[in-house]
DOLOFI-145532 format. One record per residue (C-alpha): x, y, z; residue number from 0. Coordinates in nm, 4 decimals, m for minus. Layout:
N
SITE          u          v          w     i
SITE          X          Y          Z   NUM
...
REM end
This chain:
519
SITE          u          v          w     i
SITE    14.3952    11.5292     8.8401     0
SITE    14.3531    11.8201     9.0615     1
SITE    14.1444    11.7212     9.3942     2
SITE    13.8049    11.8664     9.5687     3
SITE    13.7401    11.8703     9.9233     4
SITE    13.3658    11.8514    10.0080     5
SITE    13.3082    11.9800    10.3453     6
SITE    12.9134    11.9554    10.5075     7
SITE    12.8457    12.0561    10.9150     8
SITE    12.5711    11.8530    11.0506     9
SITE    12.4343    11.8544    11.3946    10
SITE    12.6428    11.5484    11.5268    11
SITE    12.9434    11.5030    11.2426    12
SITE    13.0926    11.7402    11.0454    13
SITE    13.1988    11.5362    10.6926    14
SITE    13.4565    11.5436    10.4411    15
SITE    13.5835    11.3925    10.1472    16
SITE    13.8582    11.4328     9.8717    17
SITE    13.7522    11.3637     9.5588    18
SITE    14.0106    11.3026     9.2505    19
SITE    13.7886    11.3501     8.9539    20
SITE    13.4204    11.1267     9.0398    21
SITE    13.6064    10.9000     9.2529    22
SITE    13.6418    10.9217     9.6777    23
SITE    14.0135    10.8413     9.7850    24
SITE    13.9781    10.9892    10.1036    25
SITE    13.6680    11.1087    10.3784    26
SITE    13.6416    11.1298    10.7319    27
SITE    13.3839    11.1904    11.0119    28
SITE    13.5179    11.4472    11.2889    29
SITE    13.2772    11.5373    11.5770    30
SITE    13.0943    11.9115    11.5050    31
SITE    13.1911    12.1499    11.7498    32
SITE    13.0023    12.4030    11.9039    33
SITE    13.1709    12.7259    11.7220    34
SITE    13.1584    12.4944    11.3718    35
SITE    13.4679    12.6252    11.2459    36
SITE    13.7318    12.4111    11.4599    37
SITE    13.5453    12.1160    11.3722    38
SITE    13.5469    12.1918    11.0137    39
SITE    13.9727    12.2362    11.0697    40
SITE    13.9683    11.9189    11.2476    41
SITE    13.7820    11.7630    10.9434    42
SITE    14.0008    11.8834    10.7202    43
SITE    14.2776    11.8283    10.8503    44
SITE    14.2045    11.4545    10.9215    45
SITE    14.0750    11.3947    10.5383    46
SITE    14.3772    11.5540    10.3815    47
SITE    14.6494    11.3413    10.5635    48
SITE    14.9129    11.3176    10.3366    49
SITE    14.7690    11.5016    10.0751    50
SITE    14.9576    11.8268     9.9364    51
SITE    14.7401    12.0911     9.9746    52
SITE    14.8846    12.2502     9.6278    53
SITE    14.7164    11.9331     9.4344    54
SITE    14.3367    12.0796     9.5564    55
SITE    14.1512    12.3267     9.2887    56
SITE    13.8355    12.3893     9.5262    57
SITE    13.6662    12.3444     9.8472    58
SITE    13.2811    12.3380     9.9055    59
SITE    13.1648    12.3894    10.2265    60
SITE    12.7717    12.3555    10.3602    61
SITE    12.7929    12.5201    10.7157    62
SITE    12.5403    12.5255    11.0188    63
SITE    12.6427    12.8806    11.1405    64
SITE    12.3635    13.0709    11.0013    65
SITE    12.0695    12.8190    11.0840    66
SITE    12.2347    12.7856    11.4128    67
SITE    12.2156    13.1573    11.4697    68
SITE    11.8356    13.2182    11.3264    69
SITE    11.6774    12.9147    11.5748    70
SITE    11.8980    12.9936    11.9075    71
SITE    11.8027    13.4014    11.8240    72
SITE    12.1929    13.4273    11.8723    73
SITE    12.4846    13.7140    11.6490    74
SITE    12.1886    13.8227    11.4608    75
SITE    12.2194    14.2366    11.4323    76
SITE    11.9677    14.4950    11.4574    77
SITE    11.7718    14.5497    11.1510    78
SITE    11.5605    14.8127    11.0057    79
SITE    11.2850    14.6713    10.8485    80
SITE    11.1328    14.9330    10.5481    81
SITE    10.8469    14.8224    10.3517    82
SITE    10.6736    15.0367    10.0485    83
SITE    10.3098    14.9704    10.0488    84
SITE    10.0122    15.1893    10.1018    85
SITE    10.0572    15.2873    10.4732    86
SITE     9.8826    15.2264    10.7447    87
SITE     9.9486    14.8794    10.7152    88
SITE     9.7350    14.6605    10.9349    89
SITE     9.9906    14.3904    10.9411    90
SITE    10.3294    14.5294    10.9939    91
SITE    10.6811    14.3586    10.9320    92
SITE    10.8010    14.0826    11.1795    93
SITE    10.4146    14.0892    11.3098    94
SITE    10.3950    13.6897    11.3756    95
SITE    10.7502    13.6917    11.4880    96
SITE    10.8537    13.4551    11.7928    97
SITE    10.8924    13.7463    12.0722    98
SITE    11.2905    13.5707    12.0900    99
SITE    11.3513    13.6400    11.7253   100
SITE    11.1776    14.0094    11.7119   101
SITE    11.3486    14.1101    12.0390   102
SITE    11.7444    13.9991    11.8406   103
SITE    11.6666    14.2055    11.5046   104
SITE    11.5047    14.4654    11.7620   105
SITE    11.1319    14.4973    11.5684   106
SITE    11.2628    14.8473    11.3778   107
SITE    11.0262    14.9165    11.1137   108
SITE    10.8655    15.1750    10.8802   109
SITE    10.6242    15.1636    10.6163   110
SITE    10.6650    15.4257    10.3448   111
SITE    10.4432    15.4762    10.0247   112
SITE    10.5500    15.3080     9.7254   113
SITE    10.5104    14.9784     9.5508   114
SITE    10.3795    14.8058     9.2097   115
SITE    10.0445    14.6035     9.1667   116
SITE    10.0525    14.2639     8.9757   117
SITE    10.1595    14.3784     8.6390   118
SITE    10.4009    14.6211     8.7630   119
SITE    10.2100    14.9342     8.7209   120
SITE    10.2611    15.1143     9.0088   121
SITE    10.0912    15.0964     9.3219   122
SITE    10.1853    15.4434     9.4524   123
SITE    10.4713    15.6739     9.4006   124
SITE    10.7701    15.6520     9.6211   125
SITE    10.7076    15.8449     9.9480   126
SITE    11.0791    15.9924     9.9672   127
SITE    11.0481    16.2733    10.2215   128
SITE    10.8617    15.9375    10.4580   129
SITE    11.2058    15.7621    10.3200   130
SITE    11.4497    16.0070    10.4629   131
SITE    11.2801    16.0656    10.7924   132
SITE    11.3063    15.6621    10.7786   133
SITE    11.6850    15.7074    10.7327   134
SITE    11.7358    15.9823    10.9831   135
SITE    11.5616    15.7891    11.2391   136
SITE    11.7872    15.4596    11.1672   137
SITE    12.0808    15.6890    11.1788   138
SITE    12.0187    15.8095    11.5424   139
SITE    11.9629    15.4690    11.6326   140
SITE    12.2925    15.3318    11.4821   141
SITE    12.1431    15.1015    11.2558   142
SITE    12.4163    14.9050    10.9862   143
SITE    12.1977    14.6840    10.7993   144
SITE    11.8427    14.7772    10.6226   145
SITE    11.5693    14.5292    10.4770   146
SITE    11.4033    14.7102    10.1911   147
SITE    11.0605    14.5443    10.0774   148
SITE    10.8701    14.6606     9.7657   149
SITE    10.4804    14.5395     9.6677   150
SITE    10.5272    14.2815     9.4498   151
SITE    10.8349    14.4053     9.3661   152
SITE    10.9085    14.0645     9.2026   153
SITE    10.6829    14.1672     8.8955   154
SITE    10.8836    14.5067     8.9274   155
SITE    11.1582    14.6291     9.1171   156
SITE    11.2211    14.9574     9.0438   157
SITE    11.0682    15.1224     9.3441   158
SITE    11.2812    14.9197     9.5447   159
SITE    11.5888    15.0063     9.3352   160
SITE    11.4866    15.3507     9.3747   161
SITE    11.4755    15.3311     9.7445   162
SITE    11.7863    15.1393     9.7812   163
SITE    11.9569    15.4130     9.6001   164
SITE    11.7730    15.6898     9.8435   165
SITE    11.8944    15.4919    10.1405   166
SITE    12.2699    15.4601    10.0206   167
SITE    12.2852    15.8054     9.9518   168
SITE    12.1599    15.8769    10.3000   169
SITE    12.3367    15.6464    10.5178   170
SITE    12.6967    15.5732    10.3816   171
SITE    12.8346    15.2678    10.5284   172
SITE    12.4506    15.0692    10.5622   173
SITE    12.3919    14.7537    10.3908   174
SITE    12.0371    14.7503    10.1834   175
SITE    11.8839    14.3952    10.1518   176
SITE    11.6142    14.4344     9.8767   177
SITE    11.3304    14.1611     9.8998   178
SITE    11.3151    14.1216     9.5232   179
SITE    11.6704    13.9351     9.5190   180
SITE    11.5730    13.6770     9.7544   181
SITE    11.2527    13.5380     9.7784   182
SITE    10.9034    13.4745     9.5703   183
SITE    10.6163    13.5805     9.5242   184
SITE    10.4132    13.6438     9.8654   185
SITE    10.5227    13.9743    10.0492   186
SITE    10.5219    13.9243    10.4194   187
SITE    10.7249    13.6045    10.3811   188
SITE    10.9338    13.7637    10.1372   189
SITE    10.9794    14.0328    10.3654   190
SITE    11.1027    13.7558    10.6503   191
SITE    11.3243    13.6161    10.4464   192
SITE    11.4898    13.9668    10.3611   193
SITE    11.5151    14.0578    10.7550   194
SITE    11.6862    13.7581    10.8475   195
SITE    11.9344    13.8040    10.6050   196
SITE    12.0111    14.1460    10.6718   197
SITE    12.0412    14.0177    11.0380   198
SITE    12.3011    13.7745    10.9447   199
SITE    12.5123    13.9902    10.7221   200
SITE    12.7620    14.0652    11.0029   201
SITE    12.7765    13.6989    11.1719   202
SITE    12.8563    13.5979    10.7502   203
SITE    13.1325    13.8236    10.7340   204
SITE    13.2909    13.6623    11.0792   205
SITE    13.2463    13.3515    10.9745   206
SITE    13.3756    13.3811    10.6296   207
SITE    13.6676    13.5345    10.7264   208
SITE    13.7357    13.2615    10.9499   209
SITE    13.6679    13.0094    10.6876   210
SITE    13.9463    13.1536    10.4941   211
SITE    14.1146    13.1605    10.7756   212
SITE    14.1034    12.7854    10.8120   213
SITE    14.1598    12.6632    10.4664   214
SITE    14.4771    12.9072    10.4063   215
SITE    14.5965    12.7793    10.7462   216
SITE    14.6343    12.4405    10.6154   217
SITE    14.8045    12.5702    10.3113   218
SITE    14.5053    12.5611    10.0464   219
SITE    14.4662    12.8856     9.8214   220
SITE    14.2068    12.7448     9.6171   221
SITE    13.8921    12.9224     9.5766   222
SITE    13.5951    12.8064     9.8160   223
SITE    13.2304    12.7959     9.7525   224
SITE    12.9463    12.7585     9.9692   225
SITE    12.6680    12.5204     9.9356   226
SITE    12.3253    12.6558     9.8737   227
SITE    11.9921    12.5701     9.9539   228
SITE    11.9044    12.4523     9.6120   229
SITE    12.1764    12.2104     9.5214   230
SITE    12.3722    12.4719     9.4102   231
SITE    12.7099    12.7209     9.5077   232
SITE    12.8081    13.0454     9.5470   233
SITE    13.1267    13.2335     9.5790   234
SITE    13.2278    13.3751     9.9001   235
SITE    13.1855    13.7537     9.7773   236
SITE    12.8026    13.6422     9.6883   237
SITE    12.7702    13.4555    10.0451   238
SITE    12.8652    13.7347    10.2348   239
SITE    12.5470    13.8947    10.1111   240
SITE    12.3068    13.6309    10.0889   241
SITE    12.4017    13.4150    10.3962   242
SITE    11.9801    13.3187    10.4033   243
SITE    12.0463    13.1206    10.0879   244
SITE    12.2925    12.8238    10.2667   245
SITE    12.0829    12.7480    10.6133   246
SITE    11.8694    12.4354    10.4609   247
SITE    12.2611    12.3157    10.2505   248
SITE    12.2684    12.0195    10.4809   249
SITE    11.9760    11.7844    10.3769   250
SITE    12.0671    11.9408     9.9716   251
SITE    12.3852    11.7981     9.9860   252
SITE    12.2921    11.4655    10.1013   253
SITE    12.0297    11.4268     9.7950   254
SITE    12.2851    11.6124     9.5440   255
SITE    12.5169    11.3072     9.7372   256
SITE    12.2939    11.0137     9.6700   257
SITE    12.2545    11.1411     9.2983   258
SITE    12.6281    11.1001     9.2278   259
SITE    12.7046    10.8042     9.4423   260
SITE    12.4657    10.6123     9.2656   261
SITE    12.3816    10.7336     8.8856   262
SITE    12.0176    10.7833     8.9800   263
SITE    11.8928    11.0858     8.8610   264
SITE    11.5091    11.0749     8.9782   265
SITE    11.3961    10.8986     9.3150   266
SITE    11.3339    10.9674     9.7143   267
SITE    11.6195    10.9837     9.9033   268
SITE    11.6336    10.9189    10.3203   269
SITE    11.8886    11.0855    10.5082   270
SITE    11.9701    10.9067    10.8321   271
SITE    12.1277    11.0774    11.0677   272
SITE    12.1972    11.0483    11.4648   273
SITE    11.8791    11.2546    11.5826   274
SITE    11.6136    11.2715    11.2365   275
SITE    11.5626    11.1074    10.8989   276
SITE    11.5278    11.4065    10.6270   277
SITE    11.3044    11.2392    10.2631   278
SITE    11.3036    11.4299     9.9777   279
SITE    11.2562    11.3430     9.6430   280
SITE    11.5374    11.4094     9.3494   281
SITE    11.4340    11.5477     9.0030   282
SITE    11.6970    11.5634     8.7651   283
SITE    11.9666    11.5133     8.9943   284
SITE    11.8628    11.8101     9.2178   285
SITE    11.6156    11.7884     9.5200   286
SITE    11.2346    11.8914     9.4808   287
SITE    11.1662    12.2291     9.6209   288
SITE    10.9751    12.3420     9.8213   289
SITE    10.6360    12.5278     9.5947   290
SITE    10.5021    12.6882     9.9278   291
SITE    10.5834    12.8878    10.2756   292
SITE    10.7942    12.7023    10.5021   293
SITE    10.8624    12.8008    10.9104   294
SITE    11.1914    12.8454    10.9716   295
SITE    11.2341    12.9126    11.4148   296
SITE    10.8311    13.0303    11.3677   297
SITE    10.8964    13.2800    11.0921   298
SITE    10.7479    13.1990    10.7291   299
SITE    10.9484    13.2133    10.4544   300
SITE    10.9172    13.1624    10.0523   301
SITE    11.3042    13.1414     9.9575   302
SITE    11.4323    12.8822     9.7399   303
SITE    11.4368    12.5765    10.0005   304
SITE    11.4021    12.1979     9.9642   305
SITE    11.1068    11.9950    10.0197   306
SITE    11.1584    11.7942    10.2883   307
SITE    10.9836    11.6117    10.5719   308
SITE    11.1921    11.5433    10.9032   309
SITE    11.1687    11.2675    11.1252   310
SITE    11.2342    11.2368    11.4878   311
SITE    11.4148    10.8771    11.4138   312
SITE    11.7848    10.8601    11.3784   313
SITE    12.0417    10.6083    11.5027   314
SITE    12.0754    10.8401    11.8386   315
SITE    11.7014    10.8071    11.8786   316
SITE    11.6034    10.6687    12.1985   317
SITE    11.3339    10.4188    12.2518   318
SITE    11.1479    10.3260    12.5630   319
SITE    11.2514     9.9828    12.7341   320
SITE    10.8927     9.8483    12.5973   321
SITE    10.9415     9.9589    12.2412   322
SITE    10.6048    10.1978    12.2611   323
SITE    10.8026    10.5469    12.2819   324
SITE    11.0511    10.6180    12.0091   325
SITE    11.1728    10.9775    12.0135   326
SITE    11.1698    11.2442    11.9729   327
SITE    11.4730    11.2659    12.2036   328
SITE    11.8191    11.1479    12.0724   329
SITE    12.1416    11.1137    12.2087   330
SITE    12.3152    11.2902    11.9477   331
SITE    12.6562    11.3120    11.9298   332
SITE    12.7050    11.1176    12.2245   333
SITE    12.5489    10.8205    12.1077   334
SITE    12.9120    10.6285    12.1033   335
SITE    12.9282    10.7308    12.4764   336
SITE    12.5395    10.6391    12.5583   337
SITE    12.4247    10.3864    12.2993   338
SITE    12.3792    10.0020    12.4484   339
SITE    12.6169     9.8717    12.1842   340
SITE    12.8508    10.1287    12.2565   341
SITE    12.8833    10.0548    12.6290   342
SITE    12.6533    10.2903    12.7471   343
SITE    12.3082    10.2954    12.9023   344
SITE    12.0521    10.4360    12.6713   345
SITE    11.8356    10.2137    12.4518   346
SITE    11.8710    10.3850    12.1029   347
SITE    11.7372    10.2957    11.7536   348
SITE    12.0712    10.1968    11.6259   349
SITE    12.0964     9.9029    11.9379   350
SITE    11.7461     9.8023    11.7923   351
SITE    11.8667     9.7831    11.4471   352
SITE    12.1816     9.5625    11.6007   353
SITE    11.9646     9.3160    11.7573   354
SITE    11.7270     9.2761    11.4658   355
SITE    12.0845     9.1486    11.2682   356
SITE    12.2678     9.4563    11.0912   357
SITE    12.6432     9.3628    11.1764   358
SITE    12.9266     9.6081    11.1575   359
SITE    12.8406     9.8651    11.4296   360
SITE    12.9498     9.8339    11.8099   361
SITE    12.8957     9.5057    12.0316   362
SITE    12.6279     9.2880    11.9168   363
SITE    12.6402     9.0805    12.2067   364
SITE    12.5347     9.3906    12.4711   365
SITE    12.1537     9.4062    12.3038   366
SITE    12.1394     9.0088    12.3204   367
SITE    11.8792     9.0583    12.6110   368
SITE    11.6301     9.2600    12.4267   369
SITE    11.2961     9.0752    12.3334   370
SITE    11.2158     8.9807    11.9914   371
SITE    10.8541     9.1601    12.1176   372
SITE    11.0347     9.5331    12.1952   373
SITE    11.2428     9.5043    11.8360   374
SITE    10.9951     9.4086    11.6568   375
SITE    10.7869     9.6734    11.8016   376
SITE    11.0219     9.9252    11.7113   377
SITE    11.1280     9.7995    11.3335   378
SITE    10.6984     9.7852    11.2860   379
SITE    10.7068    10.1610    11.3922   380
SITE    10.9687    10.2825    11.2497   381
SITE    10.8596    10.1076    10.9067   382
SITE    10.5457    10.2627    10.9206   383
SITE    10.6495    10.6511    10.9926   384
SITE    10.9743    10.5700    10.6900   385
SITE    10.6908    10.4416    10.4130   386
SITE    10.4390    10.7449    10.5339   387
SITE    10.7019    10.9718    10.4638   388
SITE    10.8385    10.7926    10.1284   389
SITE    10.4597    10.7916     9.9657   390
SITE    10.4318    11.1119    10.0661   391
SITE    10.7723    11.2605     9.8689   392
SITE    10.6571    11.0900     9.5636   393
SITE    10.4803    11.2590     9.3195   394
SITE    10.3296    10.9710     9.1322   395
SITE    10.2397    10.5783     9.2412   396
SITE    10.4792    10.4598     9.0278   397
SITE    10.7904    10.2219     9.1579   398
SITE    11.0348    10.5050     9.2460   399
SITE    11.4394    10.4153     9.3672   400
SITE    11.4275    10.4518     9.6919   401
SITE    11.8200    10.5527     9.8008   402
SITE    11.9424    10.5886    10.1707   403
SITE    12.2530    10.8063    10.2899   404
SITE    12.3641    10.9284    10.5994   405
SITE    12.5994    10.7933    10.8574   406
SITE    12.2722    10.5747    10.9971   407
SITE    12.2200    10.4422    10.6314   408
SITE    12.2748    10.0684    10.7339   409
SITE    12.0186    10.0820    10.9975   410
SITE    11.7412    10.0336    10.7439   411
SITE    11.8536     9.7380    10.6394   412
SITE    11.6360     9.6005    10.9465   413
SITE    11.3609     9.7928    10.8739   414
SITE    11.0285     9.6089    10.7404   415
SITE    10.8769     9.7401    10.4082   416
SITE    11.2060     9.8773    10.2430   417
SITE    11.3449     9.5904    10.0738   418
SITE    11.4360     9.7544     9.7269   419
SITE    11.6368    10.0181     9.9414   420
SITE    11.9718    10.1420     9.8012   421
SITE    12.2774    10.2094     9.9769   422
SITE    12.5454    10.2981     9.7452   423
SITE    12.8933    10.3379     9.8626   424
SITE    13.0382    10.5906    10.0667   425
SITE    12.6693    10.6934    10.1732   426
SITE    12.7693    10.7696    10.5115   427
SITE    12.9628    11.0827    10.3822   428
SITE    12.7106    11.1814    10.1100   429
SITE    12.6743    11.4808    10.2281   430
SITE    13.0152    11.5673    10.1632   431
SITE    13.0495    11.4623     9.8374   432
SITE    12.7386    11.6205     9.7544   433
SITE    12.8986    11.9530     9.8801   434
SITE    13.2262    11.8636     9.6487   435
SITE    12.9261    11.8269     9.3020   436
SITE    12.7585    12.1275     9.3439   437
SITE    12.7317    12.3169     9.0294   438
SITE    12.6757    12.6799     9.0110   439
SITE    12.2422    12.8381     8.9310   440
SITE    12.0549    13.0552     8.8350   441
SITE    11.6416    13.1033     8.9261   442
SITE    11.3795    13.2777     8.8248   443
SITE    11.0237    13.2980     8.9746   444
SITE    10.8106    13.6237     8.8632   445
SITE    10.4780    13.6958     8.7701   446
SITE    10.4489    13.8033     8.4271   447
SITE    10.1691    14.0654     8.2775   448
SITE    10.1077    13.9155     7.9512   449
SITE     9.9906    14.2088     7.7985   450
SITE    10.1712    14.2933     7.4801   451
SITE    10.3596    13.9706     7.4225   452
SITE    10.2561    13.6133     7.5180   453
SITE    10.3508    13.2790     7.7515   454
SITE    10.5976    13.1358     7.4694   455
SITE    10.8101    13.4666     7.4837   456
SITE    10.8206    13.5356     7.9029   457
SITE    10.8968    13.1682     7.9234   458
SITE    11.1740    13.2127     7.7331   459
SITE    11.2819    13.5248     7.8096   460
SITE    11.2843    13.3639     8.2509   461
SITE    11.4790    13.1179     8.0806   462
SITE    11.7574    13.3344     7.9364   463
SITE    11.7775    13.5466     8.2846   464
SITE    11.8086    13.2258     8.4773   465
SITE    12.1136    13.1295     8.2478   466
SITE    12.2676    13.4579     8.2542   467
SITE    12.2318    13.4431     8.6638   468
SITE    12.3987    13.1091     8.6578   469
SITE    12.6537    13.2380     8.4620   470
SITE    12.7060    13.5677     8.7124   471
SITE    12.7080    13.3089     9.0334   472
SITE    13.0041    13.1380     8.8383   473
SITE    12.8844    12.8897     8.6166   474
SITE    13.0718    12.7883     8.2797   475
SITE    12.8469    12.9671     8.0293   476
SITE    12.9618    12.6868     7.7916   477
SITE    12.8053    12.3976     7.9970   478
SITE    12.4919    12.6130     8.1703   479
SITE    12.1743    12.4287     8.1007   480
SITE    11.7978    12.4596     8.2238   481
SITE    11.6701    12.1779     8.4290   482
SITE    11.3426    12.3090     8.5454   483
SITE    11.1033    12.5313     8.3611   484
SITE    10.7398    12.5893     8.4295   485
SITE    10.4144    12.8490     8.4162   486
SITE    10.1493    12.8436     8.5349   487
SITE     9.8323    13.1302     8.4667   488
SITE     9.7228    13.3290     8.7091   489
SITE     9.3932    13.3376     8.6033   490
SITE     9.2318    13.4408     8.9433   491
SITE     9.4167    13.8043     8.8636   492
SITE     9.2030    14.1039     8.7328   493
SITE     9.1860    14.0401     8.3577   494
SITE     9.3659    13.6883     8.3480   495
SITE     9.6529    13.7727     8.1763   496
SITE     9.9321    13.7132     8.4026   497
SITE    10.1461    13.3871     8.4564   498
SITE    10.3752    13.3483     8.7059   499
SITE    10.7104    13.1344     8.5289   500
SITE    10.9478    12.9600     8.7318   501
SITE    11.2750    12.8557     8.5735   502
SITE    11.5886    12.7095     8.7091   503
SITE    11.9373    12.7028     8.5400   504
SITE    12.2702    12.5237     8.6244   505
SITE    12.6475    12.4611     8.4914   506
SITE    12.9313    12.3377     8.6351   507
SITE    13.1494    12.5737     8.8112   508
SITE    13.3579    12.7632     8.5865   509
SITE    13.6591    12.7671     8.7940   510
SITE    13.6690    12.3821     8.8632   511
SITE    13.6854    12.3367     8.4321   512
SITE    13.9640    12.5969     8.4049   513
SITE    14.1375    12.3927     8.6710   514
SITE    14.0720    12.0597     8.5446   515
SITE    14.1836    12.1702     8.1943   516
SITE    14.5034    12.3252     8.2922   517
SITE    14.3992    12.6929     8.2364   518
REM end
């Protein structure tokens, strides 16, 4: 059977696995360097051994580089930030920005007239002579990449598809990120969202290039997909314009991971790593998102993204010699150079968890000294901030599986309070085999004026746009199904007849069936 490669970058290891249908036969931990992309070679390399390289029909790959480059303010480009409202605008674009993150995109903006209102009657007409002395500006400033962002142009983007036009006309060579195809409802965080991607259109190009780079250098020509935020992948062509939609793949993968790895389709999944513990909960195989603004590096943002809670405990964590402080500092990927049981000096979580009795991991024998008092201390903390954070992910009271991953996995086993905890095999490279499942999706989150037709008909008219956008990101229009469908009425809107419908499609990749059937 032809063989995946699941690749995921995480802040201490970068993973991957080969997979030969559901089954592992081959994964690897390789330290994560600090330009990614060699340690993703030196994964790959290492998991692939003897493998031939002819045998493998896909790689997936959930990177760091563009949530590295958004939180260190670093190979983000200038960006002209347009937004089609009724000007003046008391709150302009990038207003709440950390000073750091404005000063990188260099705060360009202009507000033109233009826009829709709730129902998608519009708001004003589009201002073009304001438009082209927008464009002529950002041409004498040598601006490549534009953020375009329409009032509720969710409901209706035609202004914006207007504009875009204008703007390409105009300035030949620019790139023209319209708000509408990445984020929700909600304009100033959907106007974020749109700026940091434009930002990172040129750092995605690099780093695409050198992914293919990488994986024909080994001698693989199969195709290679990126993970997204949602449990879901996209084709390179797609990535290179919507880099925003991979920076939260890390913690997806792991919960898409735990799904497969153990058959459970619905539960709360903890993701131990070396410096935080990430708990989401799955719903149909997929990981909850997130239903409100999150802050990404101080900027708010309403793109797809899951719902999870981070914890400053990880086996790198380091814990005072009393047991009172734990974190939020870790060792990281040093902890096999610092860690007690590794010969080093630092008391960490995972020397805790060795002297409380889980066997397998460094010396036992160098934590021997430390009092029953201090571990217990520590396990009585630690339980308490895990079951906060477990409650907390569930959405009912009901007994929910409870599944850890993560390369610190079998340092729970010590902890009080989590006795029906399941670790499944191979949990320590979930996140790579979660990056190897991915299917290809499709979403759909509007507000709809229900004047003329009614919920029944928008819902399923969201629902046949979601399929057909799973289908267009590469899923096998065969196998595309809907796993999430909702609306809900917005009945604080003039008139109450709007609903805003949110529905979520998925298949499996079409390539990966063509492959596996011998097409």
């Amino acid at each position: 059977m032809p063989l995946r490669i699941g690749i995921d970058v995480g802040g201490t290891n970068t993973d991957a696995v080969v997979l030969d249908g559901d089954r592992v036969i081959a994964a690897t931990k390789s330290s994560t360097t600090d330009d990614v992309t060699s340690g993703i070679l030196n994964a790959l390399r290492e998991v692939l051994g003897e493998a031939d390289p002819a045998a493998v029909s896909s790689v997936f790959i959930g990177t760091t580089h563009f949530i590295n480059a958004i939180t260190q303010a670093k190979d983000l480009e200038p960006v002209a930030a347009i937004r089609l409202a009724t000007p003046p605008q008391t709150l302009l674009p990038m207003v709440d920005w950390p000073d750091r993150l404005r000063a990188a995109v260099g705060g360009h903006v202009y507000v033109c007239a233009g826009g829709s209102q709730f129902n998608g009657a519009a708001l004003n007409d589009l201002d073009e002579e304001a438009l082209k002395s927008a464009a002529d500006d950002i041409k004498s400033k040598g601006i490549r990449h534009i953020a375009l962002s329409s009032v509720f142009s969710v409901v209706n983007p035609e202004i914006e598809l207007q504009a875009e036009a204008l703007l390409k006309t105009w300035l030949p060579g620019a790139t023209v990120t319209r708000s509408a195809l990445i984020g929700r409802v909600g304009l100033l965080e959907r106007e974020n969202a749109t700026i940091l991607n434009a930002a990172l259109l040129g750092l995605a190009d690099r780093v695409i290039d050198g992914l293919e780079r990488v994986i024909a250098g080994v001698g693989i020509s199969a195709p290679i997909l990126l993970s997204q935020n949602d449990g879901t992948v996209m084709d390179l062509d797609r990535a290179r314009m919507f880099p925003i939609f991979t920076i939260a793949s890390g913690p997806t993968n792991s919960m898409r991971g735990a799904a497969l790895l153990t058959g459970i389709k619905d539960g709360v999944v903890v993701d131990v790593g070396g410096t935080t513990s990430d708990v989401g909960l799955l719903q149909h195989g997929f990981p909850r998102e997130s239903t409100v603004a999150i802050s990404m590096a101080g900027v708010r943002n309403n793109f797809r993204i899951p719902d999870v809670l981070s914890l400053a405990l990880g086996g790198g964590t380091t814990i005072s010699a009393n047991g009172e402080e734990i974190g939020p500092e870790s060792v990281g990927y040093r902890i096999r150079n610092e860690a007690l049981v590794f010969g080093g000096s630092t008391l960490t979580f995972t020397d805790i968890a060795v002297a409380a009795g889980v066997r397998g991991i460094g010396v036992p024998q160098a934590v021997a000294s430390i009092s029953q008092e201090t571990i217990q201390r520590v396990l009585d903390t630690a339980s308490e901030r895990l079951v906060q954070a477990i409650e907390r992910a569930k959405l009912s009271g009901k007994d929910t599986p409870i599944i850890a991953v993560g390369g610190g996995a079998p340092l729970l086993a010590a902890v009080p309070g989590l006795d029906a905890l399941i670790i499944p095999e191979n949990a320590g490279v979930a996140n790579a085999v979660g990056a190897a499942y991915a299917e290809a999706g499709g979403e759909v989150d509007r507000v709809y004026a229900l004047e003329g037709t009614n919920r029944s008909a928008v819902l399923q008219q969201a629902k046949t746009e979601a399929m057909t956008r799973a289908v267009a990101a590469g899923a096998d229009p065969q196998s595309v199904r809907i796993i999430e469908a909702e609306d809900v009425p917005l009945t604080h809107l003039p008139g109450g007849s709007a609903v805003q419908v949110r529905v979520k499609a998925v298949g499996p990749f079409l390539n990966q069936i063509a492959v596996l059937e011998g097409h």
